[in-house]
Structure formats: structure tokens, C-alpha cells
Backbone bond lengths (Angstrom), bond angles and torsions (degrees), N, CA, C in turn:
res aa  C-N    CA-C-N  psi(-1)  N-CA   C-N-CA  omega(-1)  CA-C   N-CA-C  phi
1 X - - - 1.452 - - 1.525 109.40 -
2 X 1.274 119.43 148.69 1.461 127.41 157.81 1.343 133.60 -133.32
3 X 1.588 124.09 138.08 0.802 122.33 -154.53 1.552 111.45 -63.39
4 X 1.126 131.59 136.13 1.617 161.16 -143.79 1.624 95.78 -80.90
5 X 1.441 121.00 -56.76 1.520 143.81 -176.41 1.839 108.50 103.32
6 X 0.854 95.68 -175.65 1.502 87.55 -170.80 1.809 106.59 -103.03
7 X 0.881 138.63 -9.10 1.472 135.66 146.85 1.725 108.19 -43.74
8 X 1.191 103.81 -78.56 1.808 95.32 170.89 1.043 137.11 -61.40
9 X 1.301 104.54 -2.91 1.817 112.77 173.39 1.584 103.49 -83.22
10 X 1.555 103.12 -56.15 1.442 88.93 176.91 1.614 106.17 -98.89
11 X 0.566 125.21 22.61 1.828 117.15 141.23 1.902 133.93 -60.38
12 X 1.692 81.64 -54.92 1.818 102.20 169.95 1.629 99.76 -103.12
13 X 1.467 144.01 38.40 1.373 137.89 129.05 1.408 114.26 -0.30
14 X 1.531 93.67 -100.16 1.337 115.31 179.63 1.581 130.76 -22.91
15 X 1.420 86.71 -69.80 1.502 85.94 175.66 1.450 139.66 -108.13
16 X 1.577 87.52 35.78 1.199 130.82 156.83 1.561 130.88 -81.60
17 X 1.197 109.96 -51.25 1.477 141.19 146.16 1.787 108.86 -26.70
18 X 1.593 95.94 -57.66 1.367 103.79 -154.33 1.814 106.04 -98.94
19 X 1.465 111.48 12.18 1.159 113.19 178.32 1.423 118.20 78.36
20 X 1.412 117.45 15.28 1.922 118.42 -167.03 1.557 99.93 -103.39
21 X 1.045 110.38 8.53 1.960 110.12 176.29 1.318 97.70 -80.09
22 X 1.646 113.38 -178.22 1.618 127.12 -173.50 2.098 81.27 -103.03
23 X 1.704 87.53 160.62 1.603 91.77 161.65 1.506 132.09 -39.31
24 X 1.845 104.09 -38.03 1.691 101.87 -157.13 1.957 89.57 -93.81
25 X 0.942 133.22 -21.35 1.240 144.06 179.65 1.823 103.70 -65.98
26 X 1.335 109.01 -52.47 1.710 129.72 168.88 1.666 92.32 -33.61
27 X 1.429 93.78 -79.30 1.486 93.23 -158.62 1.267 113.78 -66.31
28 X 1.430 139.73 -46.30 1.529 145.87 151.11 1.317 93.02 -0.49
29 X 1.667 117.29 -113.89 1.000 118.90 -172.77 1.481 133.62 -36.17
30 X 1.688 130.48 -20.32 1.438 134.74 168.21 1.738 92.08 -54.89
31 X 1.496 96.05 -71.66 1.537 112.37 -169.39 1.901 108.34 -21.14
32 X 1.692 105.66 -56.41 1.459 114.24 -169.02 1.824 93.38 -63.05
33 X 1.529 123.78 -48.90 1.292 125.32 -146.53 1.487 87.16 -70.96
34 X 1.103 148.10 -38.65 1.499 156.38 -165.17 1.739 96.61 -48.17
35 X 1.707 104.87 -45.70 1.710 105.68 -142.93 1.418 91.29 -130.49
36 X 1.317 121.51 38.08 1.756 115.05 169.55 1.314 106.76 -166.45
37 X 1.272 94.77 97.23 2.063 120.08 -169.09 2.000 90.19 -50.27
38 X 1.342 106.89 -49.68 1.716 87.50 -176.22 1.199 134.40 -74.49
39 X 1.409 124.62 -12.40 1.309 145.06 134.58 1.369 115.08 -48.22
40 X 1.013 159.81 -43.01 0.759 173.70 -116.96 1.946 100.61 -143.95
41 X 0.571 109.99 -39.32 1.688 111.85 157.88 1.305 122.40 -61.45
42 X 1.364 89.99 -40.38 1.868 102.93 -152.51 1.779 86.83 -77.74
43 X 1.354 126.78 -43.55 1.210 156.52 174.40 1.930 104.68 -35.00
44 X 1.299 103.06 -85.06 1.513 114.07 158.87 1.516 121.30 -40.62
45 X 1.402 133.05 -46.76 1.531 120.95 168.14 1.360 101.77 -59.59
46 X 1.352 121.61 -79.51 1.714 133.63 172.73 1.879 98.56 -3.79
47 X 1.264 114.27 -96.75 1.357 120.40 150.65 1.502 122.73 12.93
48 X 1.612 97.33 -107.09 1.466 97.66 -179.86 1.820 124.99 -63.22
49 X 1.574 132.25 3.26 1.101 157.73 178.09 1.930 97.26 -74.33
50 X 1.585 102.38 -58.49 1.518 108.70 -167.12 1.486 101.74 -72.56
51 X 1.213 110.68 -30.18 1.924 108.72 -173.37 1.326 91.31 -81.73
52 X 1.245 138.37 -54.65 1.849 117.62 -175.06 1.476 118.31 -45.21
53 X 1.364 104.45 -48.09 1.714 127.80 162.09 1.361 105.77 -28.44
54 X 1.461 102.17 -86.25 1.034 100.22 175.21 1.785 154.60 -47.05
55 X 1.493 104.48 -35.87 1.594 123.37 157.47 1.526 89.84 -71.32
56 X 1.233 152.81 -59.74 1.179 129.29 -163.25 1.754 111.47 -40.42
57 X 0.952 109.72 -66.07 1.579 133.83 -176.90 1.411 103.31 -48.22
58 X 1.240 127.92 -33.19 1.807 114.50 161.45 1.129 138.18 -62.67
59 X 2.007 92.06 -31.97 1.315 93.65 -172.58 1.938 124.90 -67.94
60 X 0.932 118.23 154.60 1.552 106.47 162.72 1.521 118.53 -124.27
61 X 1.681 99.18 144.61 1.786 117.37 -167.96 2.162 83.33 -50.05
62 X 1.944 85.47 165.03 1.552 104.42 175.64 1.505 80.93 -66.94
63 X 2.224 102.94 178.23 0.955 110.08 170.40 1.127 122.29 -91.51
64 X 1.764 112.69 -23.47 1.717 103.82 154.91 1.386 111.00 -40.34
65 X 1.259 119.01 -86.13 1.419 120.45 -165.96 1.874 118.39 -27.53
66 X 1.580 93.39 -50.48 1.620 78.17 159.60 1.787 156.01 -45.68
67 X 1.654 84.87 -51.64 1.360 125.05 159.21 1.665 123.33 -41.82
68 X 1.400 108.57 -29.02 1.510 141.21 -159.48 1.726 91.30 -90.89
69 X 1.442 117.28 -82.46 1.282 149.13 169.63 1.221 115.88 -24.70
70 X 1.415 113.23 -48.37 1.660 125.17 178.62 1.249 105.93 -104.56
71 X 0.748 134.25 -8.70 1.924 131.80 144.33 1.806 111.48 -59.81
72 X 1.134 104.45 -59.91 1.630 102.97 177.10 1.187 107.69 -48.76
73 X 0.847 131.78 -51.90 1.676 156.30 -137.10 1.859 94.51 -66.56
74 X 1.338 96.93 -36.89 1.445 115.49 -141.86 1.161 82.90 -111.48
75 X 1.531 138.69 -18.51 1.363 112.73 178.66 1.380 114.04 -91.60
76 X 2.032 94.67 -25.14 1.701 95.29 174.52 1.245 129.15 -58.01
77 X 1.447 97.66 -27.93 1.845 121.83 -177.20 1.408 108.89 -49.83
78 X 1.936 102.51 -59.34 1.175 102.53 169.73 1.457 135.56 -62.39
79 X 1.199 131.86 -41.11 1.433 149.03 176.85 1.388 108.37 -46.11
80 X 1.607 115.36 -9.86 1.556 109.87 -170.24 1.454 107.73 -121.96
């Protein structure tokens, strides 16, 4: 393996993160993230950014709040 450099590390981040690289690309970039503390930063925000994302997106509004939302919704509907 060789190290990737840090342009392509954080270039392919993302979908790196998300498992969409090839195997030798996988390890490339692990290899760089192992041995470059700022990569390796950039790596960890990237990271913990997609998991907030992500738990965000499970959660669901109360059902007041819904209730609230689709009432407006419905008055704007009407008003026009």
C-alpha cells in the first residue's frame, strides 16, 4: 500500500466514511488516516457531522407539533 496524500484523503472523505471506495483506495486512505493527525481530524468532524445527520433524520417532531404544522399548512393552502 501507499500512502494516498492528503488531497485524496480528503477529497474521497466522504465516501470513504460511507464505505463507496474500492478495497485498495479503503486501505490507502486508512493507511494515510493512521499517520496524519490533520487528516485525521478532518476525518473525525466528517464522521461525527454524518452520525448527528444521521440520528437527526430518525428522530420524529412531537405530535402536537405536527398537528400545529399541518394546521398552518392548511390555512395557508386556504388563504391562496
Amino acid at each position: 500500500m501507499t500512502d494516498c496524500g492528503c488531497d485524496k484523503a480528503r477529497r474521497d472523505l466522504e465516501e470513504y466514511l460511507r464505505h463507496e471506495v474500492c478495497k485498495t483506495e479503503h486501505a490507502d486512505i486508512t493507511e494515510h488516516l493512521e499517520n496524519c493527525a490533520a487528516c485525521q481530524q478532518e476525518a473525525l468532524v466528517a464522521k461525527t457531522l454524518t452520525d448527528v445527520v444521521a440520528r437527526a433524520c430518525k428522530e420524529t417532531a412531537p405530535e402536537q407539533l405536527r398537528d400545529q404544522v399541518l394546521a398552518r399548512l392548511r390555512e395557508a393552502q386556504a388563504a391562496h
